[in-house]
NUVORO-999820 format. One record per residue (C-alpha): residue in one letter; y negated, z negated, x. Coordinates in steps of 0.5 Angstrom, whole numbers. Each point is the difference from the previous one (the first is absolute). Layout:
<segus>
segu r: A&py: Y&pz: Z&px: X
...
</segus>
This chain:
<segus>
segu r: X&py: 92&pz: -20&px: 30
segu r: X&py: -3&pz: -4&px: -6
segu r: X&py: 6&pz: -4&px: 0
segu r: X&py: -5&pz: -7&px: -2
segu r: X&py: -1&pz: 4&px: -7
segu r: X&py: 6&pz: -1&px: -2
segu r: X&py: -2&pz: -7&px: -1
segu r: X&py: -6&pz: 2&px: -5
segu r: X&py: 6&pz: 4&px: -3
segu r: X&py: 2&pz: -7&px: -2
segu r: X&py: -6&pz: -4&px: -2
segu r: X&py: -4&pz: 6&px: -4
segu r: X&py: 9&pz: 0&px: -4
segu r: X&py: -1&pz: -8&px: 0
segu r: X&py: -7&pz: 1&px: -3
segu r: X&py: 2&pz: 5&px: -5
segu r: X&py: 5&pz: -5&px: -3
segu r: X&py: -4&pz: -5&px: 0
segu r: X&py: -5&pz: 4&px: -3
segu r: X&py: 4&pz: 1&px: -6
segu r: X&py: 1&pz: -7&px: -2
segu r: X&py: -4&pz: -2&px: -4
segu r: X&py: -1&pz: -7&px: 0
segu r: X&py: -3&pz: 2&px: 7
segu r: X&py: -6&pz: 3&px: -5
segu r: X&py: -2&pz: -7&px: -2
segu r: X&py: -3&pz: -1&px: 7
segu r: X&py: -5&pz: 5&px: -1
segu r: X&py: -3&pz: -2&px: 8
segu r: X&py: 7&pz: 1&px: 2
segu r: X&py: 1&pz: 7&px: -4
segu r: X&py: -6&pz: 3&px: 3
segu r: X&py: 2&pz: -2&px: 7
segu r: X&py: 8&pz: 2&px: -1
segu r: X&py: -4&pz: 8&px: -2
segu r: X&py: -5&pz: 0&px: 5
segu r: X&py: 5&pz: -1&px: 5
segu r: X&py: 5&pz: 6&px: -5
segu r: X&py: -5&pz: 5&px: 1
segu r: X&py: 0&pz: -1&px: 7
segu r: X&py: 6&pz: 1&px: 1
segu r: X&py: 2&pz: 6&px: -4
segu r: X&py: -3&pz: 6&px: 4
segu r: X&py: 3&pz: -3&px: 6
segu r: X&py: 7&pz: -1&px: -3
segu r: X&py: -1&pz: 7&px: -4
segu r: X&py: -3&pz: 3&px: 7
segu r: X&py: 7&pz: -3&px: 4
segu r: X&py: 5&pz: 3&px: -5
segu r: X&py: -2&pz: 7&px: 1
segu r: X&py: 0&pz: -1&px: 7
segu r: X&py: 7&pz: -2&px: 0
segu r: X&py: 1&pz: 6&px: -5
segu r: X&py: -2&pz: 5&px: 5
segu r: X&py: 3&pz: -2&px: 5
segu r: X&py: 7&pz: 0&px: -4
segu r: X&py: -2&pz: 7&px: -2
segu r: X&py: 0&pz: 2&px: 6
segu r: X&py: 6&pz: -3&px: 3
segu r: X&py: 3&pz: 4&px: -5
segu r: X&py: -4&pz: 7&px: 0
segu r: X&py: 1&pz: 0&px: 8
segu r: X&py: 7&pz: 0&px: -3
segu r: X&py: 0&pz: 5&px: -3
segu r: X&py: -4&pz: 4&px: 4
segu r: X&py: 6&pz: 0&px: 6
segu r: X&py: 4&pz: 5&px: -5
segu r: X&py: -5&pz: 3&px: -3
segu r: X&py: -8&pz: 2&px: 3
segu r: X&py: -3&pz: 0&px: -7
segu r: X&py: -1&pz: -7&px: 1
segu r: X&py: -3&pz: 0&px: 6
segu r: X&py: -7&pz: 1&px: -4
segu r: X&py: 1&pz: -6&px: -4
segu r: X&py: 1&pz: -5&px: 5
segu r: X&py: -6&pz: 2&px: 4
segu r: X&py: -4&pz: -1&px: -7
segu r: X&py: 4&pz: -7&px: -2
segu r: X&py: -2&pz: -1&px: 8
segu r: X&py: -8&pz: 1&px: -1
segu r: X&py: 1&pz: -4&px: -7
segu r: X&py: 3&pz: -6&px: 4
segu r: X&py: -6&pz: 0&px: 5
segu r: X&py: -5&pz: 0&px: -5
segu r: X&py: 4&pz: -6&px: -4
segu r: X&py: 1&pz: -4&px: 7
segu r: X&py: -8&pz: 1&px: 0
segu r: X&py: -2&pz: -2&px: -6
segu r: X&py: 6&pz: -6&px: 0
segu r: X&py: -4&pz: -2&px: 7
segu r: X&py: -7&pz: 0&px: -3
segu r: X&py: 3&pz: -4&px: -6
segu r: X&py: 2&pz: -6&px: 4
segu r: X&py: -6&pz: -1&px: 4
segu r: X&py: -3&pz: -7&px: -1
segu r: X&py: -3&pz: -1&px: -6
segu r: X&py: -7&pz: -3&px: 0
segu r: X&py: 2&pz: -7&px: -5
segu r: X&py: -8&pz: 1&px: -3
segu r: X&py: 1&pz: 8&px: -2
segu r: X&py: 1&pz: 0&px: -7
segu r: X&py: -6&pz: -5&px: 0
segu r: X&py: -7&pz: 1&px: -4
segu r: X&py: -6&pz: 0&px: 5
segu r: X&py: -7&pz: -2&px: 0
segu r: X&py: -4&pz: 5&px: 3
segu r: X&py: -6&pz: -1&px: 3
segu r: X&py: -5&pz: 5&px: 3
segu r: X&py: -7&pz: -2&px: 4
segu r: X&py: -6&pz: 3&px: 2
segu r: X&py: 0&pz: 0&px: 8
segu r: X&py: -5&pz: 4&px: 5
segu r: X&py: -5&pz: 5&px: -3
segu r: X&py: -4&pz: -4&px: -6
segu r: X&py: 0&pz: 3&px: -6
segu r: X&py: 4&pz: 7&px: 3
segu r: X&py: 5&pz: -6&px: 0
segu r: X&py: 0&pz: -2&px: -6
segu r: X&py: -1&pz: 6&px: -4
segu r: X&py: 7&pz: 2&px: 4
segu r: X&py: 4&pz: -6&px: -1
segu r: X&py: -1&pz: 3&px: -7
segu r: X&py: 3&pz: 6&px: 2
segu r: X&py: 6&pz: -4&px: 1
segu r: X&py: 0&pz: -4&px: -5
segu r: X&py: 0&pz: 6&px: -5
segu r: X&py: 5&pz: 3&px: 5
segu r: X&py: 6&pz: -6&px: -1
segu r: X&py: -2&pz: -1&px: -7
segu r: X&py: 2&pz: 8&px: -1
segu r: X&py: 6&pz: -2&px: 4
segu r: X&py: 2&pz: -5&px: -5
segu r: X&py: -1&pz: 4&px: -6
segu r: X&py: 4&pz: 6&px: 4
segu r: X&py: 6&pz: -5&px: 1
segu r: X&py: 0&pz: -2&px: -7
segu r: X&py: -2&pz: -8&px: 3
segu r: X&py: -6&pz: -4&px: -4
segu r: X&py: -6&pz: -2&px: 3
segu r: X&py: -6&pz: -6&px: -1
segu r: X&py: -6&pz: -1&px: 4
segu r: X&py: 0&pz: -8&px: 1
segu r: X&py: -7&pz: 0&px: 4
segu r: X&py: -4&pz: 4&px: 2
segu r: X&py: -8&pz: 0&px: 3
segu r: X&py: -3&pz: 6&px: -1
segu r: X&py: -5&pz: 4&px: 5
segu r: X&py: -8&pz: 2&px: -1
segu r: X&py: 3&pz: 7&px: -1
segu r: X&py: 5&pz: 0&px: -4
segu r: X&py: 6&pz: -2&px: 5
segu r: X&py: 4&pz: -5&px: 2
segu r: X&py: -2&pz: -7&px: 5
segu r: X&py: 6&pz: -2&px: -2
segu r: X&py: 6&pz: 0&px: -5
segu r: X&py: 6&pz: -2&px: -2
segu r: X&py: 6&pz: 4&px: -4
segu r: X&py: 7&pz: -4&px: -2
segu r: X&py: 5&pz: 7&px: -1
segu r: X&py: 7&pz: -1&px: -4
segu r: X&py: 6&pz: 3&px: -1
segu r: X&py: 2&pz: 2&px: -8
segu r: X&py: 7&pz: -1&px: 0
segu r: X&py: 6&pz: 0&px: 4
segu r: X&py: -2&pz: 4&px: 7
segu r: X&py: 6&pz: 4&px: 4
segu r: X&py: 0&pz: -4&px: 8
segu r: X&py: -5&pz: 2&px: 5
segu r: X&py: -5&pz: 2&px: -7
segu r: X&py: -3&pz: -7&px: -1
segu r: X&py: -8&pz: 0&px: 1
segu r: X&py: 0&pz: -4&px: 6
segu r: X&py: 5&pz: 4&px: 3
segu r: X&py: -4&pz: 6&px: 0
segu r: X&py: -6&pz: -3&px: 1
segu r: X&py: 0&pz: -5&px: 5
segu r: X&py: -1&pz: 5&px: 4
segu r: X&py: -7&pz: 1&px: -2
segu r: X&py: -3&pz: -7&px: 3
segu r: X&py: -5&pz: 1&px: 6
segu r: X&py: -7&pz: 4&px: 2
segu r: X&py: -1&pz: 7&px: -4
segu r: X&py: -4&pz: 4&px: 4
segu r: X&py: -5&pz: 6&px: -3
segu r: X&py: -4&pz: 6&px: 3
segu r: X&py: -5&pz: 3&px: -6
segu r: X&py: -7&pz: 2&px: 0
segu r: X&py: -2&pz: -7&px: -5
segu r: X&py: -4&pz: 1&px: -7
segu r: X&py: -5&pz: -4&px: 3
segu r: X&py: -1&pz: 4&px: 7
segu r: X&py: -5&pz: 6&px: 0
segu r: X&py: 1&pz: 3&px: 5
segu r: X&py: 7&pz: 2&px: 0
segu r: X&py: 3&pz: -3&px: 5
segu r: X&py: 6&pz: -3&px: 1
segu r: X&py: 1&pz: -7&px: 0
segu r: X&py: 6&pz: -5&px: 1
segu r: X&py: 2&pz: -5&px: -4
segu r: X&py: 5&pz: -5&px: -2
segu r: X&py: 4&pz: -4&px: -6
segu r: X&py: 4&pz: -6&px: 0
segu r: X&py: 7&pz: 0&px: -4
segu r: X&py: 5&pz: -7&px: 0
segu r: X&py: 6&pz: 1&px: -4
segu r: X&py: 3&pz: -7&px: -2
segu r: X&py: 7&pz: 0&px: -4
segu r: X&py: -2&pz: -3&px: -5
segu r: X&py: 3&pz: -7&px: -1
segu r: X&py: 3&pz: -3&px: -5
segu r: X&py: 0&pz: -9&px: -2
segu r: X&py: 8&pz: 0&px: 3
segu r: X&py: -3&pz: 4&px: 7
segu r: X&py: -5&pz: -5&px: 2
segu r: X&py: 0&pz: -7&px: -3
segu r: X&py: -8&pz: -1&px: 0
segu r: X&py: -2&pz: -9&px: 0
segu r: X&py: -6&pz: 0&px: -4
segu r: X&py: -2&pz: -6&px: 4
segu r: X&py: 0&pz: 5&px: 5
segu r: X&py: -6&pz: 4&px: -3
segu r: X&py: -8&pz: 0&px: 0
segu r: X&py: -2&pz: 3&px: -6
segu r: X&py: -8&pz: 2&px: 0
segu r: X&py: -3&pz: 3&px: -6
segu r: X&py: -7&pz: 5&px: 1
segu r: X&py: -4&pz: 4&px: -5
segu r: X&py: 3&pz: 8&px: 1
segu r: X&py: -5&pz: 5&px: 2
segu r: X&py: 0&pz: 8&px: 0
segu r: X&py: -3&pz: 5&px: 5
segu r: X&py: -6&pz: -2&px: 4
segu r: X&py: 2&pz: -6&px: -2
segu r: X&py: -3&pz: -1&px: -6
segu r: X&py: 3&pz: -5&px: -5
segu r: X&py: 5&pz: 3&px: -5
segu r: X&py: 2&pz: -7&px: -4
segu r: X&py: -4&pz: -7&px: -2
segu r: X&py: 5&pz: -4&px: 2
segu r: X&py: 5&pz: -2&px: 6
segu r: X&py: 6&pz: 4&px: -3
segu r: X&py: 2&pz: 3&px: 7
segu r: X&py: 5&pz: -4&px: 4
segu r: X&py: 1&pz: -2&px: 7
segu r: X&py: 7&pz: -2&px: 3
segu r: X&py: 0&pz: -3&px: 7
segu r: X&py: 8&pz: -2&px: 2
segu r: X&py: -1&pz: -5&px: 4
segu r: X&py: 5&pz: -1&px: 6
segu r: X&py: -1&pz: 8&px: 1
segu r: X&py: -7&pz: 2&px: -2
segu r: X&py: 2&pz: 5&px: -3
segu r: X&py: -6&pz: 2&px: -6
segu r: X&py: 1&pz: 5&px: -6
segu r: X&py: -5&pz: 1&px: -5
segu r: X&py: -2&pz: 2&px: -7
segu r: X&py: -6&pz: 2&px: -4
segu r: X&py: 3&pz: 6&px: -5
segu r: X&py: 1&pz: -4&px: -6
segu r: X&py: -4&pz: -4&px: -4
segu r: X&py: 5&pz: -5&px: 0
segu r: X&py: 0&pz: -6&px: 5
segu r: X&py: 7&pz: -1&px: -2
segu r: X&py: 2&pz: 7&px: 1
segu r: X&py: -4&pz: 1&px: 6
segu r: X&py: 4&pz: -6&px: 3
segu r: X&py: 7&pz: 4&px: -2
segu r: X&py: -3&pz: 6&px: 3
segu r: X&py: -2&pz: -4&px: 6
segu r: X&py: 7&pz: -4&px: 0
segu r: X&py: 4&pz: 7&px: 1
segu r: X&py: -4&pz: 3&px: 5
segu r: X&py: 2&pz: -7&px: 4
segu r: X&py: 6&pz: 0&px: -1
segu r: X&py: 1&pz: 7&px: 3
segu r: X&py: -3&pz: -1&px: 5
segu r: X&py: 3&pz: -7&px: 2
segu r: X&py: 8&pz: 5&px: -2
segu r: X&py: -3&pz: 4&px: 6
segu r: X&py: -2&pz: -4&px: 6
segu r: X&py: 7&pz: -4&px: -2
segu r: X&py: 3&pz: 7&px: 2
segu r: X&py: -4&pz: 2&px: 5
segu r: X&py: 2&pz: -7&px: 4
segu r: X&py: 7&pz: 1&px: -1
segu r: X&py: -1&pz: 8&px: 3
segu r: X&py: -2&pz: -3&px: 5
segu r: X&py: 6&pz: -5&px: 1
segu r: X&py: 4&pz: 6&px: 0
segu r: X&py: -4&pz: 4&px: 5
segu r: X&py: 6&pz: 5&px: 1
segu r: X&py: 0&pz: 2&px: -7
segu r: X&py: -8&pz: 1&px: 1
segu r: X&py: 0&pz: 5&px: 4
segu r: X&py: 5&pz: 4&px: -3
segu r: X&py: -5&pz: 1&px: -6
segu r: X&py: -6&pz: 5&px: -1
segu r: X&py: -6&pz: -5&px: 1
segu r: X&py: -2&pz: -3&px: -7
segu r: X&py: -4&pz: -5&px: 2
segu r: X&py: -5&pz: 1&px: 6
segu r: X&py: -6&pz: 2&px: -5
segu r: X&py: -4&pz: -1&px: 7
segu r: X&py: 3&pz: 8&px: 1
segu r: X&py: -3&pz: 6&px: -4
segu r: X&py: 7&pz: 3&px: -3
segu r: X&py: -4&pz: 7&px: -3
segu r: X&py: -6&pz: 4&px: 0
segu r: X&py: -2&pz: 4&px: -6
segu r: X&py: -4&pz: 6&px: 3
segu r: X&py: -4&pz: 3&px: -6
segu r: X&py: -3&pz: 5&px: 4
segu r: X&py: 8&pz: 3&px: 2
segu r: X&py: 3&pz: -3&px: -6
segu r: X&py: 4&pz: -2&px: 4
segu r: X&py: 4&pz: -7&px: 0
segu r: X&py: 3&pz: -3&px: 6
segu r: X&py: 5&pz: -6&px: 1
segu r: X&py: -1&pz: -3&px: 6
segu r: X&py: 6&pz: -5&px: 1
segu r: X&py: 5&pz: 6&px: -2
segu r: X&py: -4&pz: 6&px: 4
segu r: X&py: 1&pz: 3&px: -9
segu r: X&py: -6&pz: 5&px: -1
segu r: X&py: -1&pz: 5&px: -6
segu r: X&py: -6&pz: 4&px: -3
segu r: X&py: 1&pz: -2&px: -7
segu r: X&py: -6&pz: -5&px: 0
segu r: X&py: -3&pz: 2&px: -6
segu r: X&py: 7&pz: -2&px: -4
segu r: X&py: 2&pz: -6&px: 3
segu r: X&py: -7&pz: -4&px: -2
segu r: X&py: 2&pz: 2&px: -7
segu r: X&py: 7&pz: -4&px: 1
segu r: X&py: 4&pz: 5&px: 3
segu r: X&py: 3&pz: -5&px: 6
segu r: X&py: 7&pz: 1&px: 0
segu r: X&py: 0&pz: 4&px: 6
segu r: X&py: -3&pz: -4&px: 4
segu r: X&py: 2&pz: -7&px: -2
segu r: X&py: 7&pz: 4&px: 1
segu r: X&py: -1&pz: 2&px: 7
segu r: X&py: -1&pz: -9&px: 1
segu r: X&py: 6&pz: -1&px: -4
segu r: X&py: 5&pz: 5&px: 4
segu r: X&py: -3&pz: -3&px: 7
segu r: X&py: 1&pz: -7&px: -2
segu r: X&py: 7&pz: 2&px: -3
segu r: X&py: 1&pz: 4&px: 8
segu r: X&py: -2&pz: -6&px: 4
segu r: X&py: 4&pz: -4&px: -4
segu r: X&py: 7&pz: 4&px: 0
segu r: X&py: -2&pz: 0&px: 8
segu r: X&py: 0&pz: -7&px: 2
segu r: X&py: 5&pz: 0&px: -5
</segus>
């Protein structure tokens, strides 16, 4: 068992030395693509020595215990630790995701259910922003559109890690679980006669690319310039500050009006493009690897509603994971763990079964 480990065993040593040469830190693009592949190696080699440890200790304590009983107990305790080392080293060699230590940009729109709609999709915009805080991550809202009564038609967040994060706690590793249709039950602010109404928000979550991720021809690009305007309509700005970008050959469209500046809308508008060109490229090539697919927990499909958040049980329900808790009240203000949990350990279950 773990036999191929023994090769990683070898890379993360060729990695180290390398690393301790310091001519190798003149190439700074280099540096950082030796120590990210460092970082990911080292619980799993950390992982597969303690492994093989137990089971020596062992060899050696079912040994002794022959002559003497009193080792009997210790083998049976090195035995439970084995199994709990052999989990952990099967969960750290499940196929890692290539995009899970990227930043993200995180869209939320309106959906069925009008202003109700809105209001809620500011919901979960306060939600994720907690999240982040809670994290330790930062947060930006590029581009948002506002609702008569306070919430949200549409907003587009851009959350980064700070520093160096352990594998599997990137932000789009917790959070590309997220993207789909949010469903809540709640009497609305605007109902009057205290019934409960359904309705529902969209959330997109897109790596966020960087320039060497997708090579964009300006040539390629249509860039419309319009006046901003606020809720209801109404202008907020005398000039043609906002941006439009249409990527031609796709038909992609990204949009920006929450800056004065033309030019710093165009450069808002650009990473959003970017992003969603980065994703349409992985979905294409998750599609050519149908296999691999299937062994995921569904990201992409944001025609499937993945949650309901029911106000009236203060109850959360995933529907992909059959995950259910009665702690509504906490999650919107950003306690997600659990729940976000629960997709990681089902995707990380049907990765090690096809495996």
């Amino acid at each position: 068992m773990f036999e191929a480990v023994e090769e990683l065993v070898g890379e993360h040593a060729d990695l180290e030395q390398k690393l301790a040469d310091p001519s190798v830190h003149a190439d700074q693009a280099n540096a950082r693509r030796l120590n990210k592949r460092y970082a990911e190696l080292t619980p799993i080699v950390a992982a597969y020595r303690s492994w093989k440890q137990t089971g020596d200790d062992i060899e050696t304590a079912r040994e002794f215990a022959a002559d003497d009983p009193d080792f009997v107990a210790e083998v049976k305790e090195l035995e439970a630790q084995r199994e709990e080392l052999t989990e952990k080293l099967r969960m750290l060699l499940v196929p890692r995701d290539p995009s899970d230590d990227k930043d993200v940009i995180l869209e939320i729109k309106a959906g069925a259910g009008g202003d109700e709609s809105a209001l809620f999709a500011g919901d979960l915009l306060r939600m994720y922003l907690r999240y982040a805080e809670r994290a330790g991550w930062k947060t930006e809202i590029i581009d948002a559109t506002e609702s008569e009564l306070g919430g949200y038609k549409d907003v587009q967040v851009a959350v980064k890690a700070r520093g160096q994060l352990e594998p599997g706690q990137g932000v789009w590793a917790r959070l590309k679980y997220e993207g789909g249709v949010h469903r809540v039950q709640r009497v609305p602010a605007t109902e009057s006669q205290g019934r409960i109404h359904t309705s529902a928000a969209g959330v997109l979550v897109t790596p966020e690319a960087e320039e060497v991720d997708v090579e964009v021809n300006p040539n390629d690009l249509r860039i419309d310039v319009y006046r901003s305007s606020g809720p209801g309509g109404q202008s907020v700005n005398t000039t043609d500050s906002a941006v439009r970008i249409t990527h031609l050959p796709t038909g992609v469209v990204a949009s920006c009006q929450n800056e004065k500046s033309q030019l710093q809308n165009k450069e808002q508008a650009l990473r959003i493009l970017r992003s969603r060109l980065l994703a349409i490229a992985q979905e294409e090539a998750e599609r050519e690897a149908a296999d691999a697919r299937r062994s995921q927990v569904r990201t992409v499909d944001r025609s499937e509603k993945i949650r309901t958040y029911n106000f009236p049980e203060n109850r959360i329900s995933d529907h992909r994971v059959g995950f259910k808790a009665y702690n509504l009240d906490q999650v919107l203000d950003g306690d997600l763990d659990a729940v976000i949990q629960a997709c990681v350990d089902a995707d990380a279950a049907a990765k090690l079964a096809a495996a």
